[in-house]
C-alpha positions as CSV (number, residue, x, y, z in Angstrom):
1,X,55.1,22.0,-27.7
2,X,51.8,23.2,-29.4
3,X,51.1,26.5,-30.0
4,X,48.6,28.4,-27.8
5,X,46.1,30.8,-29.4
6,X,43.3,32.9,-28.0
7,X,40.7,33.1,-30.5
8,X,37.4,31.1,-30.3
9,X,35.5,30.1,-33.1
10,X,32.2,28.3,-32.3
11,X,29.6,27.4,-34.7
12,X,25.8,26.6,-33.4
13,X,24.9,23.0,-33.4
14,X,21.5,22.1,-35.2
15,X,19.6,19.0,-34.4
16,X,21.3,16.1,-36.2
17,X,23.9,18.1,-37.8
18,X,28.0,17.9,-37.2
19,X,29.0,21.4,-35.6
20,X,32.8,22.2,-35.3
21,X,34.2,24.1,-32.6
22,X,37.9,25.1,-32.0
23,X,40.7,26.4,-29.9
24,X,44.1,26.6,-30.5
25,X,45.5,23.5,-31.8
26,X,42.2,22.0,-30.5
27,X,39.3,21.3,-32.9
28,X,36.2,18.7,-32.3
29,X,33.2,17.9,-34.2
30,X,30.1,16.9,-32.6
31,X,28.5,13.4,-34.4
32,X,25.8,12.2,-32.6
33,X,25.1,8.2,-32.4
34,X,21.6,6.8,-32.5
35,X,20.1,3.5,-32.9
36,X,16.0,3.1,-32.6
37,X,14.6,-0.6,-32.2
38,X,11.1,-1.3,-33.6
39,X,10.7,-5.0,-31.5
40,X,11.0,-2.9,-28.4
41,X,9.6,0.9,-29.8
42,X,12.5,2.8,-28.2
43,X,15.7,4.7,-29.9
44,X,19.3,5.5,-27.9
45,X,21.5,8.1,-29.0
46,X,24.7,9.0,-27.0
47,X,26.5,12.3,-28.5
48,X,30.5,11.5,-29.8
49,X,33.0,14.0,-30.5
50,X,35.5,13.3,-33.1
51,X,38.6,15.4,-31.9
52,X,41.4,16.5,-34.2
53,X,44.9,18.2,-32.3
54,X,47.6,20.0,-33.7
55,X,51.2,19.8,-32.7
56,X,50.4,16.4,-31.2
57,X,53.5,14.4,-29.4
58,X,53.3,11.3,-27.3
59,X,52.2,11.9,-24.0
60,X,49.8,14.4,-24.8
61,X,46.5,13.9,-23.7
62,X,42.6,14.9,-24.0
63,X,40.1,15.0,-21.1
64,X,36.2,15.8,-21.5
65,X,34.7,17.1,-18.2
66,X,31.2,18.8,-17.2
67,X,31.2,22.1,-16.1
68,X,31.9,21.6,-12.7
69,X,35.1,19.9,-13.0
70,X,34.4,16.3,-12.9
71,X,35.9,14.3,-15.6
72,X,33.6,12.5,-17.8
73,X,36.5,10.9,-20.4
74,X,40.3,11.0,-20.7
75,X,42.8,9.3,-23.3
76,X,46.1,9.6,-24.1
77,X,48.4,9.8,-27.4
78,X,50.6,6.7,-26.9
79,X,51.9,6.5,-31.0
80,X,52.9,10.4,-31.4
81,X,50.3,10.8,-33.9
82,X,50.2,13.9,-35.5
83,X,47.9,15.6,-36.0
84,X,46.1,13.2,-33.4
85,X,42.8,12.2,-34.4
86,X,40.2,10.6,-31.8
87,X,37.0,9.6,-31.0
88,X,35.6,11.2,-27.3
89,X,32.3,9.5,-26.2
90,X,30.4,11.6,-24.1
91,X,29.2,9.7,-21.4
92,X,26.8,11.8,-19.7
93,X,25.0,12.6,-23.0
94,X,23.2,9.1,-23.4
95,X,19.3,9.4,-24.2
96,X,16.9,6.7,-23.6
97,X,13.3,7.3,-25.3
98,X,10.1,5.3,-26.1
99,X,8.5,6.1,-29.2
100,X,6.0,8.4,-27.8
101,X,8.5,11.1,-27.1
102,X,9.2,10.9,-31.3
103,X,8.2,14.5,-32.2
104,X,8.4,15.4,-36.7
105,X,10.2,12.1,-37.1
106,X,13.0,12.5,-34.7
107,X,13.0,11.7,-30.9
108,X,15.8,14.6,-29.1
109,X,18.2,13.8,-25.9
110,X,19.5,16.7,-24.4
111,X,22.7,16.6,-22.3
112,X,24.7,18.9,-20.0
113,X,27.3,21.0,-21.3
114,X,30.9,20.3,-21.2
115,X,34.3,21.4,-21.8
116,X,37.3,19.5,-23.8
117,X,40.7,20.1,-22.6
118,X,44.2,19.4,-24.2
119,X,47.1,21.2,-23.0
120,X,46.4,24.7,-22.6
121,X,43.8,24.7,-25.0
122,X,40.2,24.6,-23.8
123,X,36.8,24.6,-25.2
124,X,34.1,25.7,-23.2
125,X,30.0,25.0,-22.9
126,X,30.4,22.7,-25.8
127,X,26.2,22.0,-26.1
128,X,25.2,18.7,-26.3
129,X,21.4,18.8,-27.3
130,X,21.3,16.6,-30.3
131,X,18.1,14.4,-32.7
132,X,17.6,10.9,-33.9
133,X,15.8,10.5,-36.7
134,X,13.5,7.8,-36.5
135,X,11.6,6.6,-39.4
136,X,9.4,3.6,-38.4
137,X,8.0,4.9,-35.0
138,X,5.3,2.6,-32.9
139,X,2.0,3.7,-32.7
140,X,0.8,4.5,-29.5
141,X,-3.1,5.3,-28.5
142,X,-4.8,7.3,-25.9
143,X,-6.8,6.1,-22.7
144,X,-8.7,8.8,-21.5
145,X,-10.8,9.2,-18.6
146,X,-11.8,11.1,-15.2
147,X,-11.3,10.2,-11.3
148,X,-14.0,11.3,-8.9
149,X,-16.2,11.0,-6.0
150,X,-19.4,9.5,-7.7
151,X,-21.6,10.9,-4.7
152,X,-24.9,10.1,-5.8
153,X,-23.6,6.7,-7.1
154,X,-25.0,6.7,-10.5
155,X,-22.1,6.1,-12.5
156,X,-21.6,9.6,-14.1
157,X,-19.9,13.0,-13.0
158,X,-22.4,15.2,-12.0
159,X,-24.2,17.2,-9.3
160,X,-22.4,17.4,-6.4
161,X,-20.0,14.5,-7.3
162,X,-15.4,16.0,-6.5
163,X,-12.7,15.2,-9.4
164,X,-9.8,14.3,-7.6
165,X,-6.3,15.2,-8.5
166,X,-3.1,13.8,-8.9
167,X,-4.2,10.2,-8.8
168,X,-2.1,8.1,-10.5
169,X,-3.2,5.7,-13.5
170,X,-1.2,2.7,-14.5
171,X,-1.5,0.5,-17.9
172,X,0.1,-2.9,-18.3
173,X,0.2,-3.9,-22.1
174,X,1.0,-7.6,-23.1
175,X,2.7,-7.4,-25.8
176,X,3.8,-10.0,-28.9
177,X,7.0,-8.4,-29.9
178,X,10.2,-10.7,-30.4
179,X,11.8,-8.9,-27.9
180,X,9.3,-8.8,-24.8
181,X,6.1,-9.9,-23.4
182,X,5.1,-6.6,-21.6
183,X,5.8,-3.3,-21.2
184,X,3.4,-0.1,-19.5
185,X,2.1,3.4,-19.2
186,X,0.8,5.9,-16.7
187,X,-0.7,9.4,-16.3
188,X,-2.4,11.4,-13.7
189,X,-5.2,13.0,-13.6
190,X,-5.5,16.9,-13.0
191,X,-7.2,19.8,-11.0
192,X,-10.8,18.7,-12.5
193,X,-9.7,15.1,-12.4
194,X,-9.2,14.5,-16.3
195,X,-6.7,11.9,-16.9
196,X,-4.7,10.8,-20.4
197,X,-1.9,8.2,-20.9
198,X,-0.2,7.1,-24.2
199,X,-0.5,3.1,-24.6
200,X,1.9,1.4,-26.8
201,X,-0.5,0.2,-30.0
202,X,2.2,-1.9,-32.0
203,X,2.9,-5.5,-30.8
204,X,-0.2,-4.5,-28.4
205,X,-2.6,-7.7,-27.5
206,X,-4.4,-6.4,-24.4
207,X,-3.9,-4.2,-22.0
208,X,-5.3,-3.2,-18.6
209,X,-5.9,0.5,-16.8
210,X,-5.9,0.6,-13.2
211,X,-5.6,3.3,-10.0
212,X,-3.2,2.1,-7.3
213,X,-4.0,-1.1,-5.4
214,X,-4.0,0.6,-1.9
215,X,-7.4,3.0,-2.9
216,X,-8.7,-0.2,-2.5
217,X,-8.6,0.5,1.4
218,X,-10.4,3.7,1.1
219,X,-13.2,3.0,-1.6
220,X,-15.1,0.2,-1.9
221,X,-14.9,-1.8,-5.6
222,X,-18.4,-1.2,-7.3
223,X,-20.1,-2.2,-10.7
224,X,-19.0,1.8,-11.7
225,X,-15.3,1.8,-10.7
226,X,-14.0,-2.2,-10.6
227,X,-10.8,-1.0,-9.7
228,X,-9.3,-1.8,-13.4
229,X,-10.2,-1.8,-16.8
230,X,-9.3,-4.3,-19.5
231,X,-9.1,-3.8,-23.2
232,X,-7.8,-5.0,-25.9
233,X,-8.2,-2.2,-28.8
234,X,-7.0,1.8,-28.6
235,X,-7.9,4.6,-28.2
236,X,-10.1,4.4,-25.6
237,X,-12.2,7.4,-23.9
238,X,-14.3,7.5,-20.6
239,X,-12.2,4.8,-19.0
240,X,-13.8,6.4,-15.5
241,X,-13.3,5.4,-11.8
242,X,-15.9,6.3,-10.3
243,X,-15.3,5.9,-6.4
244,X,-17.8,5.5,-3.9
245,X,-17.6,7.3,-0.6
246,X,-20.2,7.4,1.6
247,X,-21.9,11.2,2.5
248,X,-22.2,9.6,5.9
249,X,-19.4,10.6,8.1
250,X,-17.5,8.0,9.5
251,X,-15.3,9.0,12.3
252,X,-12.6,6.5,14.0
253,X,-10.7,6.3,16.9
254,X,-7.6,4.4,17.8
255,X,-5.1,4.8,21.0
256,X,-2.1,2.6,21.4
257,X,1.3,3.0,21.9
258,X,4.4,1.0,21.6
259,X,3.1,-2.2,24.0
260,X,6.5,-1.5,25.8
261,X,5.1,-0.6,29.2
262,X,7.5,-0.9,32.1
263,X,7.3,0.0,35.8
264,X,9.1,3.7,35.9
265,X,10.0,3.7,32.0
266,X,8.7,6.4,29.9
267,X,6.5,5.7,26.9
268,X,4.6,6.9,24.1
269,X,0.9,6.4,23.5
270,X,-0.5,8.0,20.1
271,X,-4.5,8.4,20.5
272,X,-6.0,9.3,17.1
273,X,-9.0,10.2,15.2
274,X,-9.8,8.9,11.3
275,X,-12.2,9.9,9.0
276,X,-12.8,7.6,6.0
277,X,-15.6,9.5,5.2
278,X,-16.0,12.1,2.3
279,X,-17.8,14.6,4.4
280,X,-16.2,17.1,6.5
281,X,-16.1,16.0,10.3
282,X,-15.2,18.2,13.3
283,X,-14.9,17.5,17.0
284,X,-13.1,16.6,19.6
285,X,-10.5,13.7,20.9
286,X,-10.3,12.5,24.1
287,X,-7.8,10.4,26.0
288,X,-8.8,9.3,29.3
289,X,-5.6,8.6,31.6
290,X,-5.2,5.3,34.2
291,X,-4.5,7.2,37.5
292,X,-1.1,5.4,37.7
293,X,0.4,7.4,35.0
294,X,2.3,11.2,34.2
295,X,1.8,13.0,31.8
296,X,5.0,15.4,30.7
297,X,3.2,17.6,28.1
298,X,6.8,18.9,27.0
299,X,8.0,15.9,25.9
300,X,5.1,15.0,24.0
301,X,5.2,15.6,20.3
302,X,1.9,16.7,19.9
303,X,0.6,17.9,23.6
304,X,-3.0,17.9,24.8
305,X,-4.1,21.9,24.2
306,X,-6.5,21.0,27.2
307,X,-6.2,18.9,30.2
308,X,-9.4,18.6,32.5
309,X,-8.4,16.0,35.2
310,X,-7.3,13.1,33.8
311,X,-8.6,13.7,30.5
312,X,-6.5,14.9,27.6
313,X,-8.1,16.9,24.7
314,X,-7.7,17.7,20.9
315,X,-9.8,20.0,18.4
316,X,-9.9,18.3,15.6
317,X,-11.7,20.1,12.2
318,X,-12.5,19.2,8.7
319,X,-11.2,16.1,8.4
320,X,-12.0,14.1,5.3
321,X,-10.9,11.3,3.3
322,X,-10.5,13.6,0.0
323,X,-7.4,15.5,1.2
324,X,-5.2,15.9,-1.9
325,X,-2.5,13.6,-2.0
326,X,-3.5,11.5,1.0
327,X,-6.0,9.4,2.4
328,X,-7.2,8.3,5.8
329,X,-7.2,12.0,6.8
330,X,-6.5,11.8,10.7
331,X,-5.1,13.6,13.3
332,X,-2.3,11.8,15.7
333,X,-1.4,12.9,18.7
334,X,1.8,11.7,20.4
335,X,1.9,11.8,24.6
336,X,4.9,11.3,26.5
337,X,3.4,9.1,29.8
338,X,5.7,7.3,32.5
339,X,4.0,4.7,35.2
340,X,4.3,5.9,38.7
341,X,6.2,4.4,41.3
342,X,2.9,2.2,42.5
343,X,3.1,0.6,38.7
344,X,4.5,-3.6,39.3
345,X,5.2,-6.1,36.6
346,X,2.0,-8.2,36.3
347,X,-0.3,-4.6,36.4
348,X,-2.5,-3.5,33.5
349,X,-2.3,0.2,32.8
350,X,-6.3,1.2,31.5
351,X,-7.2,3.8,29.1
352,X,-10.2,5.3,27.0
353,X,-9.9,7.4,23.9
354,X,-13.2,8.8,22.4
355,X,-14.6,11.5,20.4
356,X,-18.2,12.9,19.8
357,X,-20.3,10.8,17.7
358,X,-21.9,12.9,14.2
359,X,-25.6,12.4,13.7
360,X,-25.2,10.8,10.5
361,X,-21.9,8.4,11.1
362,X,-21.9,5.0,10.1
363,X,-20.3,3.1,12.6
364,X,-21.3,4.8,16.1
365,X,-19.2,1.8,18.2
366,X,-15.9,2.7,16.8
367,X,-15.7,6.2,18.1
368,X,-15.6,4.9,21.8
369,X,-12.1,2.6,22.7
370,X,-11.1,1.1,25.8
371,X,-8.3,-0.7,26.1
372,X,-5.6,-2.3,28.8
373,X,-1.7,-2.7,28.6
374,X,0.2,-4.9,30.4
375,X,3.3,-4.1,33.1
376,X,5.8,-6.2,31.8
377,X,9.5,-6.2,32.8
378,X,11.3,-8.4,30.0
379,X,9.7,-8.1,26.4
380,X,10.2,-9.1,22.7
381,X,9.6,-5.9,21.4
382,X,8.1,-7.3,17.7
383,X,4.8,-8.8,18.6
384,X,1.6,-9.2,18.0
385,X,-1.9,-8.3,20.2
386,X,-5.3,-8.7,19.6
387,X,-8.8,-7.1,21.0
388,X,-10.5,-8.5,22.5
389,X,-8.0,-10.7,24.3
390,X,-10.9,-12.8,24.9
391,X,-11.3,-15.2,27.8
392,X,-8.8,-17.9,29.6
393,X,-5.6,-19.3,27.0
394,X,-7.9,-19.9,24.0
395,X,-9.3,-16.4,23.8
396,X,-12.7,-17.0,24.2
397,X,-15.0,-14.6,22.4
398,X,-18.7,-14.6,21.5
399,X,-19.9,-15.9,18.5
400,X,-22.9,-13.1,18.5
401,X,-20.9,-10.4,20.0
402,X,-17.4,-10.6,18.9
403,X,-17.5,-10.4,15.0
404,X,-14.9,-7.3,15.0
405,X,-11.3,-8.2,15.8
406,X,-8.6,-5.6,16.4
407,X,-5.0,-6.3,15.5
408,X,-2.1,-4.3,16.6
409,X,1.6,-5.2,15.1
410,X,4.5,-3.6,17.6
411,X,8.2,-3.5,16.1
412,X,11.0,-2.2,17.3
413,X,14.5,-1.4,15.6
414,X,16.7,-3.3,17.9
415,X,20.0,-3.1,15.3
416,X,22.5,-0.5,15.6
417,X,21.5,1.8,12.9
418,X,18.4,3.8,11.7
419,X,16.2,1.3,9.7
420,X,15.1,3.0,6.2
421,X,12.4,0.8,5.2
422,X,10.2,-1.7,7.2
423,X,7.1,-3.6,6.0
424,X,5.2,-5.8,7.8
425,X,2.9,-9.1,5.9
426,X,-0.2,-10.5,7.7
427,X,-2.0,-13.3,6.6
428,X,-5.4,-13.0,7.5
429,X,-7.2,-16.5,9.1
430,X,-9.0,-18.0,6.5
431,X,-12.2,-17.1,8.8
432,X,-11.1,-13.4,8.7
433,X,-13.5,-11.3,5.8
434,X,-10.5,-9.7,3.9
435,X,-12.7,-6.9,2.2
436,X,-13.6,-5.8,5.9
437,X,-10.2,-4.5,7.0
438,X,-10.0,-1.1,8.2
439,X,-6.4,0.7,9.1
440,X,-7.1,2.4,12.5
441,X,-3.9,3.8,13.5
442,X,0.1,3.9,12.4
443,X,2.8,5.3,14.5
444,X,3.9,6.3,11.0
445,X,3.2,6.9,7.6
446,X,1.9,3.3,5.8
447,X,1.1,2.7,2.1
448,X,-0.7,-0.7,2.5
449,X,-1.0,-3.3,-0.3
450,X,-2.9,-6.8,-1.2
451,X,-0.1,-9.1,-2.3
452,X,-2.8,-12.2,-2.2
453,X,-5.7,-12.8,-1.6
454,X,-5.7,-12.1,2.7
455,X,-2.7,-11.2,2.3
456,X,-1.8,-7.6,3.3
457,X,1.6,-5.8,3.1
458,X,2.1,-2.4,5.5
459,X,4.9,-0.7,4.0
460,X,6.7,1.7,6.0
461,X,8.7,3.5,3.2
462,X,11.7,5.9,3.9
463,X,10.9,5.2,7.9
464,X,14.3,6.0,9.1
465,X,13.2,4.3,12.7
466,X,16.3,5.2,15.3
467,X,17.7,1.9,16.4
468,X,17.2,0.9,20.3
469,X,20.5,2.0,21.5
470,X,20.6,5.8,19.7
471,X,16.8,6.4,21.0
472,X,15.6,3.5,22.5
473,X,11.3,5.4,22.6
474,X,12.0,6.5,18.5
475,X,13.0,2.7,18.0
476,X,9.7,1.5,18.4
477,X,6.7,2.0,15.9
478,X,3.4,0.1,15.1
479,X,0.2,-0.8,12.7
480,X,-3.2,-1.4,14.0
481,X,-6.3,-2.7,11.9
482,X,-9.5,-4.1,12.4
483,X,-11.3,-7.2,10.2
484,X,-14.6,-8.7,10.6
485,X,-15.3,-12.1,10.9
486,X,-17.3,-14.5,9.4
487,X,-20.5,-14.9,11.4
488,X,-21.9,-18.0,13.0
489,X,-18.6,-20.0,12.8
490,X,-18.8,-23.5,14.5
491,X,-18.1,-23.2,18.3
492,X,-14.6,-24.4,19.4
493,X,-13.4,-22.4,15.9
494,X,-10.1,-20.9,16.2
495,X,-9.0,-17.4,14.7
496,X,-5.1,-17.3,14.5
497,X,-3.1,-14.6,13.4
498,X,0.9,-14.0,13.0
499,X,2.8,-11.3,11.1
500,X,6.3,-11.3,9.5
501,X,8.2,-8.1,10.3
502,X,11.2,-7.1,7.5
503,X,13.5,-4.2,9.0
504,X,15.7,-3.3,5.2
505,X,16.6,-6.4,3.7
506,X,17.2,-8.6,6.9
507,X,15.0,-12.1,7.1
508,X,11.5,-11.6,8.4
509,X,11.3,-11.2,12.6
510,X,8.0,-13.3,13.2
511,X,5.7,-12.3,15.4
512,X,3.9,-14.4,18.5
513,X,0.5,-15.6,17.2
514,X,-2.6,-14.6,19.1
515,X,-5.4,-16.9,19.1
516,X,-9.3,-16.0,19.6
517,X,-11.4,-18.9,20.2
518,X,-15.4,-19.2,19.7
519,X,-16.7,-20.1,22.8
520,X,-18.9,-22.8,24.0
521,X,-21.4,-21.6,26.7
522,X,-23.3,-23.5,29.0
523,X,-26.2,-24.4,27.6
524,X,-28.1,-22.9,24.5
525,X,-29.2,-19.6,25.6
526,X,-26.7,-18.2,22.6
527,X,-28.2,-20.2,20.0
528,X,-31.2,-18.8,18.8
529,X,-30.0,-18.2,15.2
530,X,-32.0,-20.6,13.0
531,X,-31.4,-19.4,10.2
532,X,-35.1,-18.2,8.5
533,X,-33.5,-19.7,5.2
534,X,-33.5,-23.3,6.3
535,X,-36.5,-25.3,7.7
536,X,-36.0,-28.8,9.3
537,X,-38.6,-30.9,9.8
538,X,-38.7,-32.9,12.4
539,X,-36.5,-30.8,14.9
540,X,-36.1,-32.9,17.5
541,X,-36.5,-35.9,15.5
542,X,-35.2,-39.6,16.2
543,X,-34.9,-41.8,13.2
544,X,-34.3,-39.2,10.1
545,X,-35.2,-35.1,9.2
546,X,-35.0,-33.1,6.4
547,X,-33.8,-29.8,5.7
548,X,-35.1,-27.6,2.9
549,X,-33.2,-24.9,1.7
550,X,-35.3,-21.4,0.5
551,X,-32.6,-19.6,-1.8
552,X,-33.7,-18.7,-5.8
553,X,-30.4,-19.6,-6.6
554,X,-30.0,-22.2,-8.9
555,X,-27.4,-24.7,-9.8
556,X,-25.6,-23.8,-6.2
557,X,-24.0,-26.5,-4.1
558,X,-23.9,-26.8,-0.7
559,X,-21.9,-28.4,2.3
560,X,-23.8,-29.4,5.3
561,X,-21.8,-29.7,8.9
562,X,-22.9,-31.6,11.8
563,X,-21.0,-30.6,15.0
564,X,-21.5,-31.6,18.7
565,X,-21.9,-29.5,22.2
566,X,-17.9,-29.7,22.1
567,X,-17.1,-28.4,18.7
568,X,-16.7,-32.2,17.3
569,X,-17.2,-32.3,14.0
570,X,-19.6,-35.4,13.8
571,X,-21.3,-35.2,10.0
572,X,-20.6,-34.0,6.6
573,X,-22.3,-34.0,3.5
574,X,-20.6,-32.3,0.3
575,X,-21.4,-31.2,-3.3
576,X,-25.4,-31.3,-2.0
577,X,-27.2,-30.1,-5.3
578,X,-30.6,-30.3,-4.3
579,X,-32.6,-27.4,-2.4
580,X,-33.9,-30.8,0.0
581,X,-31.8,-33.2,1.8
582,X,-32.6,-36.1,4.5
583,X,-30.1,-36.9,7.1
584,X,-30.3,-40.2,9.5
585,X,-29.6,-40.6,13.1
586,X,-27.2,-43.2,12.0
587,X,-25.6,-43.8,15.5
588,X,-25.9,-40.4,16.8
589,X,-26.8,-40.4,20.6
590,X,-29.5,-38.5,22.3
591,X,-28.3,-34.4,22.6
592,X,-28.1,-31.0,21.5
593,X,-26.0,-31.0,17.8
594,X,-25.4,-27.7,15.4
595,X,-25.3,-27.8,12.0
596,X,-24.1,-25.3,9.3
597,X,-24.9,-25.3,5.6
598,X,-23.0,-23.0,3.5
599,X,-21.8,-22.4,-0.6
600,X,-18.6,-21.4,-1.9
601,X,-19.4,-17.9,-1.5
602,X,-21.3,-17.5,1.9
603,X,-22.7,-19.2,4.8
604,X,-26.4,-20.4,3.9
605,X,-27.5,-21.0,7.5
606,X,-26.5,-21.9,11.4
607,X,-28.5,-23.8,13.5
608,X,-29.2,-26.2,16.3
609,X,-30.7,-29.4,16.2
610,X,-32.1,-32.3,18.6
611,X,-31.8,-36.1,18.3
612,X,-34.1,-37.8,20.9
């Protein structure tokens, strides 16, 4: 058996040199491993102990744990060597480092301490801090720059312009190295919203510096903050992002709830107020009640402080979109209602939410919403609404009225456990302006994301929605956003719109699609649009006209459209080149037609027109 002795001799470990500690029969040197790898810039070390025990026998063993007990390494002496000598790697003292982190030559990995056991000898806190020496680092270059509000929108911090803090900054770098094509960086910027981020200068070709896709959705791309930066030489300094808020105020309202509304079965509805503005806006909300519903203040999650009648009201103060760490600062209310016993399937249950109007806000018509939910009795609970419904099975809409769509995306957890992570993708109709979407409510936190072009990702991150049969009114959540669309569309032009719902990693639940039409009316009392850019001459005419198109642009081609009272696409000219352009009757018959010339980047010009 091996002799057991209580003295402890330990010698302090220095950075890249063997230190020897012992106890008893039991001895160990510490030799730590390294490797660095100039095609990828980055050194590994992992620390190994080479362990020496007296009085050795078979069967005896050696176990390397962490403080705490759990063992990290074990191995037994199946020869009776003696003395037995052994290399111990120390698992949980493996370092990973880029170049950058190289410091006087050497990049450092620090590990937790351990202790080494053998019999009834032990060592204890054996240190595990250890360098690699590393003598053909990378170069690696600074970006530099500063994230603010650019106020006065001249392109540089000054006045009364706000740094922003603890916005994050992203570098991809396209690489030639043997061993990969790409690799990246990041920083954030601090209090006074200075930013700095090491870039990887060897094997470097180009490389790009960028602020989170989703700030996109708050601040508007301009000539002084294009959302990215490309470059292809380092360092670089004053790599800005300047973003543009407007001083105006613009305050937004949204109500909605889960769509789930059933005669005698409780609901939530979660009226809300937005500002995307910079300024600081104050007021209050108001959500005006249909007279067929209760409202149980103690089951709501965030109750009305007043109720006058059937109104329910919120204070709301300082809101602004420069809150630190957030955007889109808001203030949600959830109300716990339930449909009297007068409610039947086939109802509509009516609301209003509003909230004062600033003197200087943008958008006056989106602080006033009025809205209608149906009675239903047996529901999908994922699908998919649109305002306005529009008129009859096509969803009629105006083409001079109806430019702003609403879209509301209801889910529901109908598994058996809490769903951790849930995104919904909507592809917007190619008629849909994808720079005008607007987030107007969430039932919960979103971090929303282009993935194409009209393509737009809501990701519901660490969600944790109940499932249906634990608690069936947590089990339901939802997005709601608003688009614009393209103005003077052809009439009979549908506007379709379906989203693909992903609970974890189960296949997409799709959505029903709702469908807005462009209506038709009676008539041409809605067509007085000509379009001051185009002249025709004749208009009416019989045999042939001519338009003439009065744009400075040059070396701009055009499509021209010819569609009848019905929507009937009856003419079309492509790749036109010239400013003026003759069309012939050609076998059209006597009647009202509409024609629409447009580029690849806009619509030129809507009109009607009149063969006699």
């Amino acid at each position: 058996m091996k002799k057991s002795y209580s003295i402890l001799f330990v010698c302090l470990l220095s950075f890249g040199l063997k230190a020897q500690y012992t106890q008893g029969d039991l001895s160990v040197n510490l030799q730590p491993n390294g490797s660095h790898d100039i095609n990828t810039c980055s050194s590994q070390g992992q620390m190994m102990y080479m362990v020496t025990i007296q009085n050795s026998f078979v069967g005896d063993s050696v176990k390397l744990k962490d403080m705490s007990g759990n063992l990290i390494y074990q191995e037994a002496n199946v020869t009776g060597q003696n003395p037995w000598s052994l290399l111990v790697p120390n698992y949980s003292a493996f370092g990973f480092a880029q170049d950058n982190q190289v410091v006087g030559g050497s990049v450092t990995f620090f590990g937790p301490p351990t202790k080494l056991i053998s019999g009834p000898d032990t060592i204890y806190n054996i240190p595990n801090g250890y360098a690699i020496p590393v003598s053909n680092p990378c170069t690696y270059g600074n970006v530099t720059g500063k994230i603010y509000i650019d106020y006065n929108s001249d392109c540089l911090y000054n006045g009364t312009d706000v740094p922003l803090s603890s916005i994050p900054v992203a570098s991809s770098v396209s690489l030639n190295s043997p061993s990969t094509s790409s690799t990246s960086a990041s920083g954030y910027s601090n209090g006074s919203g200075d930013y700095n981020m090491q870039v990887q200068e060897t094997w470097m070709t180009g490389y790009t510096a960028s602020i989170p896709a989703y700030y996109q959705f708050i601040f508007p791309s301009t000539a002084c903050s294009p959302g990215s930066y490309s470059f292809t030489t380092l360092p670089q300094s004053n790599v800005n992002f300047s973003l543009q808020c407007t001083s105006n105020v613009d305050v937004q309202c949204y109500a909605g709830s889960s769509g789930i509304v059933r005669p005698n079965v409780p609901f939530y509805m979660f009226p809300s107020v937005s500002n995307t503005g910079c300024d600081l806006a104050s007021g209050q909300l108001k959500l005006i009640l249909d007279n067929r519903v209760v409202y149980n203040s103690a089951l709501s999650s965030v109750p009305a402080p007043t109720v006058s009648g059937d109104t329910l009201i919120w204070n709301y103060s300082n809101l602004t979109n420069l809150t630190a760490g957030g955007y889109w600062n808001s203030l949600f209310a959830h109300v716990y209602l339930t449909p009297n016993a007068t409610v039947n399937s086939g109802d509509n249950l009516c609301f209003r939410v509003l909230t004062n109007v600033p003197a200087a806000d943008l958008n006056s018509s989106n602080n006033d919403f009025s809205f209608c939910l149906p009675v239903v009795n047996s529901y999908d609970p994922n699908f998919k609404e649109v305002s306005p419904k529009g008129i009859g099975s096509t969803g009629g809409i105006y083409q001079l009225t109806d430019t702003v769509l609403t879209y509301t995306v209801h889910f529901q957890n109908t598994g058996t456990a809490p769903a951790i992570n849930i995104s919904v993708i909507d592809s917007l109709d190619s008629d849909i302006i994808p720079s005008s979407l607007e987030i107007v409510g969430s039932s919960h936190n979103v971090t929303p994301q282009w993935i194409a072009t009209g393509v737009v990702k809501f990701n519901f991150y660490n969600i944790y929605l109940a499932d249906s049969t634990s608690n069936e009114i947590a089990s339901h959540g939802a997005i709601t956003f608003r688009v614009k669309r393209q103005k003077l569309l052809p009439y009979g032009t549908q506007i379709k719109n379906t989203a693909n719902i992903y609970f974890d990693y189960n296949a997409a639940v799709v959505t029903n699609t709702v469908l807005n039409t462009i209506l038709n009316p009676a008539g041409v009392t809605e067509i007085n649009f000509n379009s001051k850019d185009i002249s025709i001459y004749p208009n009416p005419f019989s045999e042939t006209t001519t338009f003439e198109i009065k744009s400075e642009k040059t070396n701009e081609k055009y499509t021209f459209e010819l569609l009848d009272v019905l929507g009937k696409k009856v003419r079309t000219m492509n790749e036109i080149s010239a400013k003026q352009f003759t069309i012939s009757r050609n076998g059209l018959e006597n009647g009202i037609y509409f024609y629409k010339i447009y580029s690849s980047e806009s619509i030129v010009g809507v009109g009607k027109l009149i063969v006699d």
